[in-house]
C-alpha positions in Angstrom: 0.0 0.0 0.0 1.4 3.1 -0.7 1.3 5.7 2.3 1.1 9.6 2.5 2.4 11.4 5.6 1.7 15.2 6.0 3.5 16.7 8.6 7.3 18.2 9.4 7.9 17.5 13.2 9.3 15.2 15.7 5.8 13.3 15.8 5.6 12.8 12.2 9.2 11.2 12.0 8.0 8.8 14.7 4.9 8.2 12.4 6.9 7.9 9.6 9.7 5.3 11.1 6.8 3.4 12.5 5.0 3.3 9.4 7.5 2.0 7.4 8.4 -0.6 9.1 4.7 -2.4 8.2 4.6 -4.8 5.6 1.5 -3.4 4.7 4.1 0.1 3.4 5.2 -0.3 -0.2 5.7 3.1 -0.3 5.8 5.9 1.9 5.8 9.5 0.9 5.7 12.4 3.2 5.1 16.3 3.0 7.1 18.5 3.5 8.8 15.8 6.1 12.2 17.4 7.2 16.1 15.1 7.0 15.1 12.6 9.3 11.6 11.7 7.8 13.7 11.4 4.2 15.1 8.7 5.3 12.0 6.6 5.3 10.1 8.4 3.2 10.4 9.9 -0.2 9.6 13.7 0.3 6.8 15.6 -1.8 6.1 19.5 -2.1 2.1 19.4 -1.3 0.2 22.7 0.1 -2.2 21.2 2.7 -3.9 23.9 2.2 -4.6 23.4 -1.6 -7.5 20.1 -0.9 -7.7 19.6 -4.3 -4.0 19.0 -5.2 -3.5 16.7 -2.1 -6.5 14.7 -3.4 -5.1 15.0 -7.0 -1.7 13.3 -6.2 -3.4 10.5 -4.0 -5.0 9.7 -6.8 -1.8 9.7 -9.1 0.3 8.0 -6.7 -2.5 5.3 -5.9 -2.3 6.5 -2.2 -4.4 3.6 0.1 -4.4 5.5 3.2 -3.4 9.6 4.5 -2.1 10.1 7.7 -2.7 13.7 8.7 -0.1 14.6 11.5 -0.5 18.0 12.8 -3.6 19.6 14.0 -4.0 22.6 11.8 -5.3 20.4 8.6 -7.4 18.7 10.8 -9.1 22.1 12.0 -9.2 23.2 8.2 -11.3 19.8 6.9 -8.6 18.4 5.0 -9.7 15.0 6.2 -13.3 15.4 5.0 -12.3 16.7 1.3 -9.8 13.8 1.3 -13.0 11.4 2.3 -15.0 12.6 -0.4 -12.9 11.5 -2.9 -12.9 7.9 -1.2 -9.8 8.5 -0.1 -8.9 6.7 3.9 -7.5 9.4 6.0 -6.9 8.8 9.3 -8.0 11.5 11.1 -11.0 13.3 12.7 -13.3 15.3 10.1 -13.5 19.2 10.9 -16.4 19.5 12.6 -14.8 16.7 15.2 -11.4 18.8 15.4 -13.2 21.2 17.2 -12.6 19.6 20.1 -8.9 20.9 19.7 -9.7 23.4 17.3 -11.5 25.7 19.6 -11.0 25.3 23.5 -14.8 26.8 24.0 -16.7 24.1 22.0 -14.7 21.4 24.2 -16.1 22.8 27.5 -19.6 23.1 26.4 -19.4 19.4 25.1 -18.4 18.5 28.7 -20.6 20.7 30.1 -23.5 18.7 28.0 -22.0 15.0 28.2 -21.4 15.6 32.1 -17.5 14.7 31.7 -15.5 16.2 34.6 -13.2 18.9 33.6 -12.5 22.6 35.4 -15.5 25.2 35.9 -15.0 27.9 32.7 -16.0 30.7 31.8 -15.7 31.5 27.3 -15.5 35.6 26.6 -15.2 37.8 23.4 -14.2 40.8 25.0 -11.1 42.3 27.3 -14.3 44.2 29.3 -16.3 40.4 29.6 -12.8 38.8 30.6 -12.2 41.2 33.0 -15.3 40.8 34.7 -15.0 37.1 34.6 -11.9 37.3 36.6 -14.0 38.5 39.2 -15.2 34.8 39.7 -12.2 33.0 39.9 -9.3 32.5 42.6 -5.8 33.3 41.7 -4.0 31.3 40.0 -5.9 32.4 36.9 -6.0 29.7 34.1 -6.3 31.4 30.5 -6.6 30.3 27.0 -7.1 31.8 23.9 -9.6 29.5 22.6 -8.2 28.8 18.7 -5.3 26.9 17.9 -1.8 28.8 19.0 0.9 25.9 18.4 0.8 24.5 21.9 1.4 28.0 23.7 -1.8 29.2 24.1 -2.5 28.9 27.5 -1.3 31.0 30.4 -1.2 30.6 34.0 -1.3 34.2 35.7 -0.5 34.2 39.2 -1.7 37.5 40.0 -5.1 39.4 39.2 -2.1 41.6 37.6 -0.8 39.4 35.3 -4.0 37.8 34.2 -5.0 41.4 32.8 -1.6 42.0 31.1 -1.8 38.0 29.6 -5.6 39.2 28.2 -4.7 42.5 26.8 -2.1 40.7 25.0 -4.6 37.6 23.7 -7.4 40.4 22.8 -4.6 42.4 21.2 -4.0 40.1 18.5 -0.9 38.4 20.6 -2.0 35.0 19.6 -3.4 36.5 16.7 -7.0 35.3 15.5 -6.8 32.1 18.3 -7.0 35.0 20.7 -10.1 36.5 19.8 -12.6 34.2 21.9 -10.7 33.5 25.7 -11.6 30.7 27.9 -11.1 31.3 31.5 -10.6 28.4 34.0 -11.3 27.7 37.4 -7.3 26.3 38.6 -7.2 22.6 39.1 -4.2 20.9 41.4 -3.0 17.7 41.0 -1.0 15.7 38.6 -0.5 16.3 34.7 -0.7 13.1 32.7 -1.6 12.3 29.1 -3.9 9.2 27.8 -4.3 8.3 24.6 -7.1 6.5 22.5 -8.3 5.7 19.0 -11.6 5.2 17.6 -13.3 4.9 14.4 -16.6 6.9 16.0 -18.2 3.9 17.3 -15.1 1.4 19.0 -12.8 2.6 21.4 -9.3 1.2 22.4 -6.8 2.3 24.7 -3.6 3.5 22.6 -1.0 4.1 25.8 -0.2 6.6 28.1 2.6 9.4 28.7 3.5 12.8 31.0 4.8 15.5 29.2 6.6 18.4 30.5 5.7 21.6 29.5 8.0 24.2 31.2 10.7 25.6 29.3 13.5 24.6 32.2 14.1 22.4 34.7 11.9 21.5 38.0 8.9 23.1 35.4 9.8 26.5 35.8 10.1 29.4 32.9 7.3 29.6 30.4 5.0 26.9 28.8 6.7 25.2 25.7 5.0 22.8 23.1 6.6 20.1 25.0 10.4 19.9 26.1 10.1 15.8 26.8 8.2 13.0 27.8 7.7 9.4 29.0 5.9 6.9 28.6 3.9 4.6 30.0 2.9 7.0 33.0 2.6 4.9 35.9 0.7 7.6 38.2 -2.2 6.1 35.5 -3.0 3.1 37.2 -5.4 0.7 35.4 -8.4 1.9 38.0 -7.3 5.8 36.9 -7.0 4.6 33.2 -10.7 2.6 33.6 -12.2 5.6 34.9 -10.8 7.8 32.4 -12.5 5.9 29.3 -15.4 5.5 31.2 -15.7 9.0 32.3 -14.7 11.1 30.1 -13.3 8.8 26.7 -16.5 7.3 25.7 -18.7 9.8 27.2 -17.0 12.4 24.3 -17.2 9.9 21.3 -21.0 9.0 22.3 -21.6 12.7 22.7 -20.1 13.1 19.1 -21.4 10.9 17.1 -25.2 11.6 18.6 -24.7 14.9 17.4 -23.8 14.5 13.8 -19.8 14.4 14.1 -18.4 11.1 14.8 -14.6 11.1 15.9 -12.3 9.5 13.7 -8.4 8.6 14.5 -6.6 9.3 18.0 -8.2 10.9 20.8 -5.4 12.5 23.4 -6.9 13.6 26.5 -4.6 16.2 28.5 -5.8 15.4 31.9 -5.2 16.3 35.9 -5.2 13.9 38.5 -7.2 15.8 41.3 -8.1 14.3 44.8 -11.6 14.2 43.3 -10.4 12.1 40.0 -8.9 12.5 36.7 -10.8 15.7 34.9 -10.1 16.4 31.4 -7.9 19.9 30.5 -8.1 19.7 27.0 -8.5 17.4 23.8 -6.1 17.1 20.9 -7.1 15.9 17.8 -3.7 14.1 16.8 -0.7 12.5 18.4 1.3 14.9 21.0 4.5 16.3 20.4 6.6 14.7 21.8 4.7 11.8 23.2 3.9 10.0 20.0 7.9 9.4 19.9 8.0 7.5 22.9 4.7 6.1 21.9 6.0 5.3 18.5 9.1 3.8 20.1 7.0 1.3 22.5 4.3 0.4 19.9 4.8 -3.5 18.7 1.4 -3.7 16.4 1.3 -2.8 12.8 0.5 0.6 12.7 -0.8 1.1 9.2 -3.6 -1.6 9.7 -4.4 -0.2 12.8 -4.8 3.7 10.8 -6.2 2.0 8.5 -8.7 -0.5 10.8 -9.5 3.5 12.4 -9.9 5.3 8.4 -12.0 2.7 7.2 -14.8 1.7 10.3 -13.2 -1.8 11.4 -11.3 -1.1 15.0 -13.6 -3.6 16.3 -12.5 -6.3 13.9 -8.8 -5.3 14.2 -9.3 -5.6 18.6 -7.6 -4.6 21.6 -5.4 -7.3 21.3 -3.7 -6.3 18.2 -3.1 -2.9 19.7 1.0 -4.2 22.1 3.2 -2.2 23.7 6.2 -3.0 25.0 6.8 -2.9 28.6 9.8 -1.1 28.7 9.5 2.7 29.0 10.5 5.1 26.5 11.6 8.6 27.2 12.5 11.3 25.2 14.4 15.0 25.4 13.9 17.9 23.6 16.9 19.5 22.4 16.0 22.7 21.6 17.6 26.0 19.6 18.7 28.9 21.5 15.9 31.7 22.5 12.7 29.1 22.4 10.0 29.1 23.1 10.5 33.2 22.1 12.5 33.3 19.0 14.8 30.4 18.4 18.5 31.0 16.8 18.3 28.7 13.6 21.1 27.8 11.2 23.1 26.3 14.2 25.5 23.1 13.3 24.1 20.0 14.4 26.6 16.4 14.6 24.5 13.9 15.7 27.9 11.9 16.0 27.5 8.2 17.1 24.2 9.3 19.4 22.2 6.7 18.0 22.4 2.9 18.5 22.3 1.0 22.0 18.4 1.0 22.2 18.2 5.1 20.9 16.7 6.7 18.2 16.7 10.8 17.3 13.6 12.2 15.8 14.4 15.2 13.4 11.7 17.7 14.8 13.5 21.2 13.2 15.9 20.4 11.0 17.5 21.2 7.8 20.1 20.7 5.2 22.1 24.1 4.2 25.3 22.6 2.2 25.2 19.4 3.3 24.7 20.2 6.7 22.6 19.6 9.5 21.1 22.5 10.9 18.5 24.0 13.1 15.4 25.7 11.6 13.0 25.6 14.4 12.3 25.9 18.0 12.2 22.3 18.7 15.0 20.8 17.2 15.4 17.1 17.9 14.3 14.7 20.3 16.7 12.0 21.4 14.5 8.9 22.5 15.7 5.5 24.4 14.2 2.3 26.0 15.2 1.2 29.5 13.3 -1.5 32.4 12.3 1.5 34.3 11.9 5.0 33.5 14.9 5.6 35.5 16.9 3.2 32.6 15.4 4.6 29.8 16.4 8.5 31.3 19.8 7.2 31.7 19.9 6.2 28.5 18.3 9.1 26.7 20.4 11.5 28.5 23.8 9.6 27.1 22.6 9.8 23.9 22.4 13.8 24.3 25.5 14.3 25.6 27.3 12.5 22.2 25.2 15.2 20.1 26.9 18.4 18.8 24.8 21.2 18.8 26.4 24.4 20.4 23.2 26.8 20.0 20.6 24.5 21.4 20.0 23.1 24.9 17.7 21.1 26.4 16.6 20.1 30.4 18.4 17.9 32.5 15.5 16.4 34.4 12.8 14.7 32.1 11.0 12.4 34.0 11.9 13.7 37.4 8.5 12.8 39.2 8.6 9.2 37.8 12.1 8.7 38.4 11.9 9.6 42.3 9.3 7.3 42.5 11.0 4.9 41.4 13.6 5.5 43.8 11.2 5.2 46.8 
């Protein structure tokens, strides 16, 4: 079967090395991919954008199945103009990417389907946000309701700060995500990420993770699209992760497809672990970044029948038991350039040197050629992934892999998995 891959980023190169290691993968192409994903992949020029000329050269390269990586394509219906030219995507359509796509529509739907999540407040106005501060307690959770690349959401610790963070969301700071704000009542607990996929009618557990948000170590600085991960996350026991599907997994895709937009692909719940339960924070529409490499790197089932089983309305045939992960955990580190998450410093030199090998694998996230060389040309830069018996192991592991890379204008933190690896240490 011959495979396209849209995307560019450290997810898509852990799609794309998973993919092609199916026998079901005659041939994979991906757009506009990035030096890592060419080397499984033969790289296309396609505007996402442009429906038409996607669909056109699926239909020239005999394309059996679309894998749509990042959210933005999603949100723009690239998935449904794909389906109506009997093309399998997997994917959600665009009117069931709202549930990443706009931050408001998620809370109502939880709101109507009774799924536990933090008390909200949506706003279209600096005057209506101001007053709806007046409700809340500091810390002030707030989130420009459209899609902003995974930075978005602010966490103002001051009545202060939350004004300042809303002037700059209502003054185009975010630019058109901004215009509608969600504010949040502050939830404590526990961060951790569970993943699903469904074809809008069966539902399987697809692993779990904890990312870690916060630019530098012990999660302090500002929120980041991700600077590492882990996976599986233990604090998810199997009661948490029953509860979870029953409370808030199947209650969304029930809710869905009742009302006209059945969810189609993965399903990643953002969630806190509160003393009353797990309660959703969010819904993406897609694999995280950068849990879907350590994902990807635990995965043992073929994944393009199971897209494929999720494109084409047969999960239930393909079953739970298809769907293996290893037992080991995978973690990952972001190696990032210089100045992110503001403005990162790109065209920095990059030697991956003998990093790879011993159970480790680099995921190109923002790279590039220029002469031959590797080179930065984005925030997020790579993300250097091992395997180890314990997420202690696998840290270990990842971390010696970092240390053989050569890459003076980036950094990355020292502590991924901090939470899990005390733990572990009793």
């Amino acid at each position: 079967m011959n495979i396209l891959l849209l995307g560019s980023g450290g997810r898509e190169h852990a799609l794309a090395w998973k993919l092609a290691q199916s026998p079901s993968c005659s041939k994979l192409y991906a757009s506009p991919g990035n030096p890592g994903i060419a080397e499984e992949a033969e790289l296309v020029s396609l505007d996402a954008g442009d429906h038409a000329a996607v669909a056109a050269f699926c239909k020239d390269r005999a394309i059996g199945l679309v894998v749509i990586g990042p959210e933005a394509p999603l949100v723009d219906g690239l998935a449904d103009s794909l389906r109506g030219e009997d093309i399998p995507v997997f994917g959600p359509s665009k009117a069931a990417a709202q549930l990443e796509g706009s931050k408001g529509f998620t809370k109502d739907l939880c709101e109507r389907a009774g799924i536990p999540t933090a008390g909200y407040i949506r706003t279209t106005s600096l005057e209506g946000a101001a007053t709806a501060l007046g409700r809340f307690d500091a810390p002030y959770v707030l989130k420009a309701d459209g899609l902003a690349a995974g930075k978005g959401v602010v966490i103002a610790e001051t009545r202060e700060e939350a004004e300042a963070a809303l002037a700059d969301m209502f003054g185009g700071g975010f630019g058109d995500a901004g215009a509608e704000v969600v504010i949040e009542e502050f939830m404590t607990g526990e961060e951790a990420s569970f993943f699903a996929l469904t074809d809008g009618a069966a539902i399987i557990p697809f692993g779990t993770a904890q990312d870690h948000k916060r630019v530098g170590d012990g999660d302090t600085g500002p929120n980041t699209g991700g600077m590492g991960a882990y996976s599986p996350a233990p604090v998810l026991t199997d009661d948490l992760q029953a509860r979870v599907m029953a409370e808030i997994i199947e209650p969304t895709v029930r809710t869905m497809a009742a009302e006209g937009m059945p969810y189609s692909g993965v399903l990643y719940a953002g969630l806190m672990l509160t003393e009353q339960g797990p309660k959703l924070i969010e819904y993406n529409c897609r694999f995280g970044d950068p849990e879907c490499q350590v994902l990807m790197m635990r995965y043992q089932g073929d994944l393009v029948q199971t897209m494929l089983a999720c494109a084409e309305g047969e999960l239930a045939k393909l079953g739970a038991e298809a769907l293996t992960f290893d037992p080991q955990a995978a973690l990952t580190v972001v190696m990032a350039a210089r100045g992110y998450p503001g403005t990162p410093e790109k065209g920095g030199a990059i030697d991956l040197a003998d990093s790879e090998g011993r159970g480790a694998k680099v995921f190109h996230a923002g790279t590039a050629l220029s002469e031959g060389r590797l080179v930065a040309a984005g925030g997020r830069v790579l993300n250097v992934t091992a395997m180890g018996d314990s997420v202690t192991a696998a840290q270990a592991a990842a971390y010696s892999a970092a240390q053989k890379i050569h890459f003076a204008s980036g950094f990355y933190r020292s502590d991924i998995g901090y939470r899990e690896v005390a733990r572990e240490r009793g």
